[in-house]
Residue, then its C-alpha position, 0 to 999 in steps of 0.5 A: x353593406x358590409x361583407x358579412x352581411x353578403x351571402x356567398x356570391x356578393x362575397x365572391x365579387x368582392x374578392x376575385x383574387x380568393x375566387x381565382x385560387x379557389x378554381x385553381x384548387x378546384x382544377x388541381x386536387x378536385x371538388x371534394x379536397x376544394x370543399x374541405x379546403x374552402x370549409x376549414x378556411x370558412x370555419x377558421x376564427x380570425x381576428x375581430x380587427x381593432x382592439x384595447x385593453x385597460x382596467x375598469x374605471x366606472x360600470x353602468x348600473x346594469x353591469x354586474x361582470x365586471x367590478x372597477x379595478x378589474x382588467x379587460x379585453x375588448x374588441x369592436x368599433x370601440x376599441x380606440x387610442x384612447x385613455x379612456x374608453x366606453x364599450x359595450x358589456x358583450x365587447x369585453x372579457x376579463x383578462x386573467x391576473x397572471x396576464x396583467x402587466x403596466x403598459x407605460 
């Protein structure tokens, strides 16, 4: 199972070292500022991990977000060093034409 599928304590027995500096806190400032601490880290957005970009090639049928030549973002399982790749609708985001440059 992966980790975010673990509720809180299965979490927790996967990162001590996490768990050790949140006592810590806890010990030095107090349960309120170690909650808020503890939230905003919760709350915070981090990176989805492996991702491409390049410009589409093909759509399924069903795809009307996208139209061949438009540049993407994605991001997920997909994402590969790859000259072409498939991925998912909800894996992609159009990139804005300021942002397009030729990777070589």
């Amino acid at each position: 199972m992966t980790a975010a599928r673990k509720g809180l304590i299965g979490k927790a027995k996967e990162r001590p070292e996490q768990v050790k500096q949140v006592l810590d806190v806890l010990v030095q400032q107090g349960p309120v500022q170690t909650y808020r601490s503890v939230m905003k880290k919760l709350d915070a957005w981090s990176p989805l991990g492996y991702s491409c970009a390049g410009e589409v090639i093909d759509l399924a049928p069903h795809v009307s977000e996208f139209a061949i030549s438009d540049w993407v973002a994605c991001g997920g399982l997909t994402a590969a060093h790859a000259e072409v790749v498939a991925v998912p609708v909800n894996l992609c985001v159009k990139i804005a034409q300021s942002s397009k440059r030729k990777v070589t």
